[in-house]
C-alpha atoms as a printed R data frame, in Angstrom:
   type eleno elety resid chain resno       x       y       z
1  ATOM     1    CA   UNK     A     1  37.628  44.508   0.975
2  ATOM     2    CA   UNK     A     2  35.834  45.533   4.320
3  ATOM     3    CA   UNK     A     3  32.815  46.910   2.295
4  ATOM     4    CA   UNK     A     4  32.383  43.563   0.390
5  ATOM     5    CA   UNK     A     5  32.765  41.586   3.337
6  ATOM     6    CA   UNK     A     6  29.987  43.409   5.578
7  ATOM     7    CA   UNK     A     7  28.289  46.282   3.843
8  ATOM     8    CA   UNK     A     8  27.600  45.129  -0.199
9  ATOM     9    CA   UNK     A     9  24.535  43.229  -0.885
10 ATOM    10    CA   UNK     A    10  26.498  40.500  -1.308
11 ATOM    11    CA   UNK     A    11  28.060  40.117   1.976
12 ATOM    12    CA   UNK     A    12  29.374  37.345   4.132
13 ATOM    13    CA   UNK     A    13  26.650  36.710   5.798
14 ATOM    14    CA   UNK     A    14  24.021  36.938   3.121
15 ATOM    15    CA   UNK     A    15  25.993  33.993   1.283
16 ATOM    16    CA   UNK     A    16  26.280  31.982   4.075
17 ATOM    17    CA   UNK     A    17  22.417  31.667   4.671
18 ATOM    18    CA   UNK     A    18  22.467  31.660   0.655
19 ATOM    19    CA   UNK     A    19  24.323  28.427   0.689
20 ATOM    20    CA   UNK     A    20  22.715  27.275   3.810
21 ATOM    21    CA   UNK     A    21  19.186  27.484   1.787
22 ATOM    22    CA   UNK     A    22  20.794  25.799  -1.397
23 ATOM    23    CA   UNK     A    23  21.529  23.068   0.723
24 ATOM    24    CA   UNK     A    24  18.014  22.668   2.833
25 ATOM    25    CA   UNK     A    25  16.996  22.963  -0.909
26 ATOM    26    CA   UNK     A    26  18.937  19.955  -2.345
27 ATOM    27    CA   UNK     A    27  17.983  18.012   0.536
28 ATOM    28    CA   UNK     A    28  13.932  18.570   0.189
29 ATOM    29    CA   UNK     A    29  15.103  17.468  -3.238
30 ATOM    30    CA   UNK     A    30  16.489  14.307  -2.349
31 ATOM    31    CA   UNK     A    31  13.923  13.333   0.053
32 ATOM    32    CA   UNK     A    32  11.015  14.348  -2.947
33 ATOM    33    CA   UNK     A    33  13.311  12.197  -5.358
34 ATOM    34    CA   UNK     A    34  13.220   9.416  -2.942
35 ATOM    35    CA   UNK     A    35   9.486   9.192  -1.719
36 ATOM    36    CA   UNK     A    36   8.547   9.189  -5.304
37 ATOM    37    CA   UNK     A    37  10.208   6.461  -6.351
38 ATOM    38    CA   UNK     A    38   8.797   4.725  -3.604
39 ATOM    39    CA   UNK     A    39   5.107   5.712  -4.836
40 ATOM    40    CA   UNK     A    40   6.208   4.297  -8.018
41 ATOM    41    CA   UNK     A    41   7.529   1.092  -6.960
42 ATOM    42    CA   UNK     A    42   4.081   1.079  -4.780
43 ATOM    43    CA   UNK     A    43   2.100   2.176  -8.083
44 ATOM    44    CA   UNK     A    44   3.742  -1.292 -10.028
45 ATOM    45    CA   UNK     A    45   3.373  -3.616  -6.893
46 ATOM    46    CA   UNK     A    46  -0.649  -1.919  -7.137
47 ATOM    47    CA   UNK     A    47  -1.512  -2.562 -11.099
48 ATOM    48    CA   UNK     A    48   0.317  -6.053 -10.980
49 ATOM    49    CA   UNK     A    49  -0.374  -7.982  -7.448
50 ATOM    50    CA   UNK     A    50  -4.739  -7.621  -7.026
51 ATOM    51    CA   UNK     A    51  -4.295  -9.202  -3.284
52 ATOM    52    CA   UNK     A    52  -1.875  -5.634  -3.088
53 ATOM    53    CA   UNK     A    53  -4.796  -3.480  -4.467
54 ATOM    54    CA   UNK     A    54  -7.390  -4.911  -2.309
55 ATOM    55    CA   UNK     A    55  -5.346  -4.703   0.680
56 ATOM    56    CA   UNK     A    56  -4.844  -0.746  -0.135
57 ATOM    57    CA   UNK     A    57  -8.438  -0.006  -0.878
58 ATOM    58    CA   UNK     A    58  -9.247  -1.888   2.406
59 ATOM    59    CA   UNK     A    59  -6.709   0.249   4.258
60 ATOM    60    CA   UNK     A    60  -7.031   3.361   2.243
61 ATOM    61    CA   UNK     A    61 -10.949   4.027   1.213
62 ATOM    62    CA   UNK     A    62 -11.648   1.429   4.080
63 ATOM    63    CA   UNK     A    63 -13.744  -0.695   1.302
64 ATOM    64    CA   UNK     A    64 -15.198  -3.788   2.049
65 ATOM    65    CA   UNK     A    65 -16.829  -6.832   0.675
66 ATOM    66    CA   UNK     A    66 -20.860  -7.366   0.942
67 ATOM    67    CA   UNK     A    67 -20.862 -10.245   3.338
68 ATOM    68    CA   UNK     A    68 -18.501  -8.362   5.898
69 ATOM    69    CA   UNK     A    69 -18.453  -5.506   8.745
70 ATOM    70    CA   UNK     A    70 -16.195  -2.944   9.410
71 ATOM    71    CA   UNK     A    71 -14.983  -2.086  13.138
72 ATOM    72    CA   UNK     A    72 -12.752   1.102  12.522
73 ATOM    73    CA   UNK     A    73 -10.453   1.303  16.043
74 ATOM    74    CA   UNK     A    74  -8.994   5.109  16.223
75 ATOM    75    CA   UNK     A    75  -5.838   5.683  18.247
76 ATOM    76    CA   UNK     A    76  -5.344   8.643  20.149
């Protein structure tokens, strides 16, 4: 029982960080899980509202129409 519990390669220790990394694991998961549905739902809102799309392009690839200019304002 001592030799399991410190000196195997399966020891005490060695599962508790095993577990802890399982569960950093199934959180990354859950937080992956969750921003992608949020890219989805942002993908819909994209391909069905064009006042949406426009407003992302602006933002994103800082487009703009012919008859405007574009002041980009950086923050430190």
């Amino acid at each position: 029982m001592v030799w399991m519990t410190f000196f195997d390669q399966n020891d005490w220790m060695t599962q508790k960080e095993t577990k802890k990394q399982l569960q950093a694991t199934k959180d990354n998961i859950k937080f992956l899980l969750a921003k992608t549905e949020a890219m989805e739902q942002e993908l819909i809102q994209l391909q069905s509202d064009p006042q949406k799309l426009e407003q992302f392009a602006r933002e994103k690839y800082r487009m703009k129409r012919e008859n405007e200019d574009l002041y980009i304002i950086e923050r430190k």
